[in-house]
C-alpha positions as CSV (number, residue, x, y, z in Angstrom):
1,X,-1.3,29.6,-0.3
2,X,-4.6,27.5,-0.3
3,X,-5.9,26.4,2.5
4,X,-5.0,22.4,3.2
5,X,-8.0,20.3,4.0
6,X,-7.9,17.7,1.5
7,X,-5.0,15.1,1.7
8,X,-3.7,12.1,-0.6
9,X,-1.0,10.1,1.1
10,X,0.5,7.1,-0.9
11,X,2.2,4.1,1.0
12,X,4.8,1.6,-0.6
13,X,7.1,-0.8,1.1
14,X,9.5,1.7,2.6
15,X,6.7,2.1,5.4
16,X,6.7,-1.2,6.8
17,X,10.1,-2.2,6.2
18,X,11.0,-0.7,9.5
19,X,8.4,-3.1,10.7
20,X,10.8,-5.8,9.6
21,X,8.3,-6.4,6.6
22,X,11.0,-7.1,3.5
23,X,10.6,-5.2,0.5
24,X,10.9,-6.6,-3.2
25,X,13.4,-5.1,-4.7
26,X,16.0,-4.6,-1.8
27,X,19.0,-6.3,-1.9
28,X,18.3,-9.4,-0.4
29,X,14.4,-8.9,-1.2
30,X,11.8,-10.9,-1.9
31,X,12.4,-10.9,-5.8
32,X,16.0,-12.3,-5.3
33,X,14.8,-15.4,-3.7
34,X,11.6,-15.9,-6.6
35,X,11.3,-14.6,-9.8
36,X,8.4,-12.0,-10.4
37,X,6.8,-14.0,-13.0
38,X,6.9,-17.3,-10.8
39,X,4.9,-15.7,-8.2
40,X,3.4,-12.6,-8.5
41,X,1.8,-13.3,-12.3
42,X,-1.7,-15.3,-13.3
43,X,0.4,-17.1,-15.6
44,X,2.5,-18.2,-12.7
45,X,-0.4,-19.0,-11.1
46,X,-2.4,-21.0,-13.9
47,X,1.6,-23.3,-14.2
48,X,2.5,-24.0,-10.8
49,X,-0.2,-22.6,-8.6
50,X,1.4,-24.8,-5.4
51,X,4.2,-22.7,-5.2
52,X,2.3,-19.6,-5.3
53,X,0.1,-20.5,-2.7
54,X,3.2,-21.4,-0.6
55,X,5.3,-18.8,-1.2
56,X,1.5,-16.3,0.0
57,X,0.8,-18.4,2.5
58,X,4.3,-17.9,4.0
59,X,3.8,-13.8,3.6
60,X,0.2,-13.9,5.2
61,X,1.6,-15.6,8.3
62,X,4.8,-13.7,8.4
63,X,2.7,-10.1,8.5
64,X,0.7,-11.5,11.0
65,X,3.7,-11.6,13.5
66,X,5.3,-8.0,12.1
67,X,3.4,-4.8,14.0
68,X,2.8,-0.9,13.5
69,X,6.1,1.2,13.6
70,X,5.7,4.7,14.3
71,X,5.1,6.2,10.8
72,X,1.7,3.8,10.8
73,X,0.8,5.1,13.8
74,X,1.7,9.0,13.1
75,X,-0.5,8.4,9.6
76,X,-3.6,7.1,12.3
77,X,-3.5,10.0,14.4
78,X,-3.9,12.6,11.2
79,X,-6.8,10.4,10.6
80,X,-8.2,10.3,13.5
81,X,-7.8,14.2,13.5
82,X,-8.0,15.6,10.6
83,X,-11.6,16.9,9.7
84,X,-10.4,17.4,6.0
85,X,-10.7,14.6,3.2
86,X,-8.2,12.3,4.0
87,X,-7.2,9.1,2.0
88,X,-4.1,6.8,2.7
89,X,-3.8,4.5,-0.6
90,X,-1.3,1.9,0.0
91,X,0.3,0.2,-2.0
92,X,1.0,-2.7,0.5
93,X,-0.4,-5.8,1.0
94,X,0.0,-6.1,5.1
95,X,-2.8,-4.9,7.3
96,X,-0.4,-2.9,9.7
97,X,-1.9,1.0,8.8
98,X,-5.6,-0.7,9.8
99,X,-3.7,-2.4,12.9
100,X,-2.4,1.4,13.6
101,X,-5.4,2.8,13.6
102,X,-6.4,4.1,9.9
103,X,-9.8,4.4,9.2
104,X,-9.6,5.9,5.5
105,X,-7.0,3.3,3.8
106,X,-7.4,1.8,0.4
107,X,-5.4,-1.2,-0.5
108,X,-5.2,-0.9,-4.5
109,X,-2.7,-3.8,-4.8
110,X,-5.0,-5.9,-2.3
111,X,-4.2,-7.6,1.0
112,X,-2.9,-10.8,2.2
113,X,-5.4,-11.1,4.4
114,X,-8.1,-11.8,2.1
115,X,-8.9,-14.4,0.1
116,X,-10.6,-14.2,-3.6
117,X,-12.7,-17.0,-4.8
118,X,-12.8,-17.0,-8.6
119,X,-16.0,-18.8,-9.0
120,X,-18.0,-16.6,-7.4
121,X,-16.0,-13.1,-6.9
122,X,-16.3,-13.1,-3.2
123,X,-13.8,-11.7,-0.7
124,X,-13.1,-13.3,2.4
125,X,-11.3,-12.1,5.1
126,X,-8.2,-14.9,5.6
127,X,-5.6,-15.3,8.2
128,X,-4.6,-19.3,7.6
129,X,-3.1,-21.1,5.0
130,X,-4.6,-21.6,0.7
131,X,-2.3,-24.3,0.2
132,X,-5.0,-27.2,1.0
133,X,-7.3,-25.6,-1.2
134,X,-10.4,-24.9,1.7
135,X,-13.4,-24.3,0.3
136,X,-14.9,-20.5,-0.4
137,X,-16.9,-19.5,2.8
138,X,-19.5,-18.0,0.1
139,X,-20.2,-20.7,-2.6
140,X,-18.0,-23.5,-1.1
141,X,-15.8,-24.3,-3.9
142,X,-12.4,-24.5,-3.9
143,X,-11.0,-21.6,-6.0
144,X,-9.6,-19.4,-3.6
145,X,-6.5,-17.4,-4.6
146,X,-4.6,-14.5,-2.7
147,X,-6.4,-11.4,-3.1
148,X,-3.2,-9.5,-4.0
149,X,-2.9,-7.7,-7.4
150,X,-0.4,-9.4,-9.4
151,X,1.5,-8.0,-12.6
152,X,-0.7,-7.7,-15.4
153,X,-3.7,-7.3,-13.3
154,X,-5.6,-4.1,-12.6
155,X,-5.2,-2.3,-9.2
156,X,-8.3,-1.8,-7.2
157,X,-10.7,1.3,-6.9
158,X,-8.6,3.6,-9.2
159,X,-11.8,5.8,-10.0
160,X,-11.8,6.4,-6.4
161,X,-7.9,7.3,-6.1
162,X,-8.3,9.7,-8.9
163,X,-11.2,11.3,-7.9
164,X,-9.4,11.7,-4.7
165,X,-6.6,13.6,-6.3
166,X,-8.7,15.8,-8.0
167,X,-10.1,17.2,-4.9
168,X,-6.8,17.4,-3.1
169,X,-4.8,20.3,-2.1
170,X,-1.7,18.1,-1.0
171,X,-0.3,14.8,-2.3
172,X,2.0,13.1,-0.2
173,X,4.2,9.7,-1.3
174,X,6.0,7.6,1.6
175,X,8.6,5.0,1.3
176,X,7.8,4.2,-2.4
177,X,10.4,3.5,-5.1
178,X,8.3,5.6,-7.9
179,X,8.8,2.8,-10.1
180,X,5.5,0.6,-10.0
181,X,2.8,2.2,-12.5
182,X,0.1,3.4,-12.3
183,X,1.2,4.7,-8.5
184,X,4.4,6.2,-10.0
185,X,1.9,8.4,-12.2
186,X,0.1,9.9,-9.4
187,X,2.5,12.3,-8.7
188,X,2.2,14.1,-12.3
189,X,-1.6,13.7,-12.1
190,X,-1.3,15.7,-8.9
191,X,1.0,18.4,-11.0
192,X,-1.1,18.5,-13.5
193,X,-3.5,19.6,-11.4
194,X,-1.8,21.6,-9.4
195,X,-2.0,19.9,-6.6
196,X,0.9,20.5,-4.0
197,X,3.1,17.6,-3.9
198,X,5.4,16.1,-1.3
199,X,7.9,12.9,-1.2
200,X,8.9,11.5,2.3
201,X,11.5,8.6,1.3
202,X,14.3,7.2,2.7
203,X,16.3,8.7,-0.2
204,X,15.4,10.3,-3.7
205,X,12.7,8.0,-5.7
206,X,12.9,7.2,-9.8
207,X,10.5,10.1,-9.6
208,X,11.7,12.7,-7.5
209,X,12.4,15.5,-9.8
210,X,8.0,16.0,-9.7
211,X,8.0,16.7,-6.4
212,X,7.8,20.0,-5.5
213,X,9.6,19.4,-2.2
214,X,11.4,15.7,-1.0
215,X,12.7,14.7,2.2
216,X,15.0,12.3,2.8
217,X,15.4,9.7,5.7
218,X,14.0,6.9,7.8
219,X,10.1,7.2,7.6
220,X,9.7,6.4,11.3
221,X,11.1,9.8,12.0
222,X,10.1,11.9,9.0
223,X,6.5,10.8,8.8
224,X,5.9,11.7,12.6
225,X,7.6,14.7,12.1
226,X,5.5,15.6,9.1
227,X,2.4,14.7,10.8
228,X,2.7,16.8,14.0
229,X,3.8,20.0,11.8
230,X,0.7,19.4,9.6
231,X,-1.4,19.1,12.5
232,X,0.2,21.9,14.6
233,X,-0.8,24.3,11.6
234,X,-4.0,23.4,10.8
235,X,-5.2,23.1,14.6
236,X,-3.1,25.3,15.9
C-alpha cells in the first residue's frame, strides 16, 4: 500500500449540523421554508434582493452563535499534525472549521462572513447585517452582496481543489449528500486517479457506490475516530 502523506477531506453540511447549524435539504431544512431559486440564485437576487439579504443576514448572525463540535475539532488536530499535504475543502458556508483550529480550509461555496462588493470585486470580512446596504470598505459604494456561491455560479479555487487531488493518496468526504456538483464529482476524479477514497456520513450518500470504503454514523464520533487511527499510523 502507498504510503499516506497527502490528504483531501471534503466537508458538507452533515459536519455542522451537530453544531445545531440546519442543513438544506433536511426535513424541516432551510429549503422548506424558501425556495432555492428565491434565495440562493442571482436572479433571485437581481428580483427581490431585500429578501435575500434578510434571509443572509439571519444565517450570518445565526453561525455566529453555533460553535465547533468535535469532528471540527478532530479535522484541526490532523492539521495541526500532519506534515503531509493536507486540504479541507468545505463545502459550507459557516466559519466553524477556522474557529476549530484549521489552517488549510478552502471555502469553494464561499462564507457568510464575507461580503462581496460588485463594483469593485473586493472581499470584506463581515459579521453585521447587508440589509441597509453599508457601503463597501474598499470603494465605498453600496453593492455589497453575500459572498456565498449561489446556483448557477461557479465555486471558488477549483484549479486548486483539483490539483490537490491529483497529488493525493487519500480522499476523504464527510457529512455530504453527494448530490451538489461539481463536489459530487470529486469522488470519481479521485478513482480515476487512483486515489484511495473514503466516505464518513451519517448514512450512505447518492454516491456511495465510488467509495472504496464508507462508514456510517454521527460524524462527531466517526471523524474523531478516523482521525486518531490516521494519526496513530502515521506517527506511530
Amino acid at each position: 500500500m502507498t504510503e499516506l502523506r497527502n490528504i483531501v477531506i471534503l466537508t458538507g453540511a452533515g459536519i455542522s449540523a451537530e453544531s445545531g447549524i440546519d442543513t438544506f435539504r433536511s426535513e424541516g431544512g432551510l429549503w422548506e421554508q424558501h425556495r432555492v431559486e428565491d434565495v440562493a440564485t442571482p436572479e433571485g437576487f437581481a428580483r427581490d434582493p431585500d429578501l435575500v439579504l434578510r434571509f443572509y443576514d439571519m444565517r450570518r448572525e445565526a453561525i455566529q452563535a453555533k460553535q465547533p463540535n468535535p469532528a471540527h475539532e478532530a479535522l484541526a488536530r490532523l492539521d495541526e499534525a500532519w506534515d503531509g499535504e493536507l486540504l479541507i475543502v468545505t463545502q459550507n458556508v459557516d466559519d466553524l472549521h477556522e474557529r476549530a483550529g484549521a489552517r488549510r480550509v478552502l471555502h469553494m461555496h464561499g462564507t457568510h462572513l464575507n461580503a462581496w462588493c460588485t463594483a469593485c470585486d473586493a472581499r470584506s470580512p463581515w459579521t453585521g447585517p447587508l440589509i441597509d446596504r453599508p457601503p463597501c470598505p474598499a470603494c465605498g459604494t453600496s453593492a455589497l452582496r453575500p459572498d456565498v456561491v449561489w446556483f448557477g455560479e461557479m465555486p471558488y479555487e477549483m484549479e486548486r481543489i483539483y490539483a490537490s487531488i491529483r497529488r493525493a493518496d487519500l480522499f476523504v468526504s464527510i457529512g455530504t449528500s453527494g448530490a451538489v456538483y461539481p463536489a459530487a464529482g470529486f469522488v470519481r476524479d479521485a478513482r480515476e486517479l487512483r486515489v484511495r477514497t473514503l466516505e464518513l456520513n451519517l448514512e450512505r450518500s447518492q454516491g456511495s457506490h465510488w467509495f472504496h470504503e464508507s462508514r456510517q454514523g454521527p460524524a462527531t464520533q466517526l471523524v474523531p475516530a478516523w482521525v486518531e487511527e490516521t494519526l496513530a499510523q502515521r506517527l506511530g
